[in-house]
N, C-alpha and C positions, 0 to 999 in steps of 0.2 A: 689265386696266384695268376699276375698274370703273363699271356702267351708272350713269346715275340716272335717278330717277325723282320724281313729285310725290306727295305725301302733303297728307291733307285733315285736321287735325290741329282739334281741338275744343274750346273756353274750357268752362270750366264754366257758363257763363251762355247758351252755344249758339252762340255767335260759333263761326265755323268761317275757317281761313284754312292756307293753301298752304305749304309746305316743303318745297325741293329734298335728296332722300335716296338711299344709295346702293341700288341696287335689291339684295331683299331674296335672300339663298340658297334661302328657305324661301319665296317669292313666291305658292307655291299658298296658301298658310293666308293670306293678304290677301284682303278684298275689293279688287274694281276695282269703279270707279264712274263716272260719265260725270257729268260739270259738265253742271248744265243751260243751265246761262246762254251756255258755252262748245263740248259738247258735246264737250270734252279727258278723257280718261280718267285718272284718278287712282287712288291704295289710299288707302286709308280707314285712319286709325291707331288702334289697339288702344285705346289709352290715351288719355283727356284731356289735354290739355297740361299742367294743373294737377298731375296725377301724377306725368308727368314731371320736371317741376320737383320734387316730392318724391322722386326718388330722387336728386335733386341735393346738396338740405338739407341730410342727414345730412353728408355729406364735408366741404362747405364751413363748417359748425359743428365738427366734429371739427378741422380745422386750427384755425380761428381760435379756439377753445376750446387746444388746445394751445400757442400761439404766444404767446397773453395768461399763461400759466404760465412765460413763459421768467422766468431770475431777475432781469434789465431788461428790462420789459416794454417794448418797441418804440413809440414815439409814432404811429407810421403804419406800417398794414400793406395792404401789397397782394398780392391773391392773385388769380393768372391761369391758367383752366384750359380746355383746348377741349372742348368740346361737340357731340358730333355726334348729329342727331335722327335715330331708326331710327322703322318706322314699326309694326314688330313689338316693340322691346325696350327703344321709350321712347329716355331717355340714354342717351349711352357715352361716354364721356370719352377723350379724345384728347389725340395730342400737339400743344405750342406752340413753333413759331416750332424746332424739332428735334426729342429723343427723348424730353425731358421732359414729364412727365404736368402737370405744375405747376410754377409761377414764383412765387418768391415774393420782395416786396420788405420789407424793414424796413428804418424810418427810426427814427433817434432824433435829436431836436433838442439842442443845446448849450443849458445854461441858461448864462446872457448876465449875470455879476453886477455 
């Protein structure tokens, strides 16, 4: 089973705010840190959030870049994928709702003449 733990995760503008994460295998290479406000012990994340989110980017333009190439292009595309925040390795994408990595919906509308 595994622990969790809180992670102190960083904006690029200095905003700092709390994520609950599985605790880490590697937990020596984190700092731990102590809330001052709270005095709760936390790890401190590697990465800004904003980075994060860039190892995101690429995937989710790679589908939607692909999916606009079908040869009828889909009027509505929905693309659903889990995300779990590490506090060492950023993203990791996980599975949704079973063992798929990604859901994906295309709609095409009927023209109505």
């Amino acid at each position: 089973m595994n622990r969790k733990q809180i992670a102190e995760f960083y904006l690029q503008d200095g905003t700092k705010f709390l994520a609950e994460v599985d605790e880490s295998e590697n937990s020596n290479a984190l700092v731990r840190v102590a809330r001052p406000d709270t005095g709760q012990m936390v790890i401190e994340a590697k990465k800004k959030f904003e980075e994060v989110l860039d190892q995101i980017q690429p995937v989710a333009s790679a589908i939607i870049t692909k999916l606009s190439q079908l040869n009828t292009p889909a009027d509505e595309v929905e693309v659903k994928f889990g995300i779990k925040l590490n506090a060492a390795a950023g993203a990791i994408f996980t599975s949704v709702g079973g063992e798929a990595n990604y859901e994906i919906t295309l709609k095409w509308k009927q023209d109505k003449a």
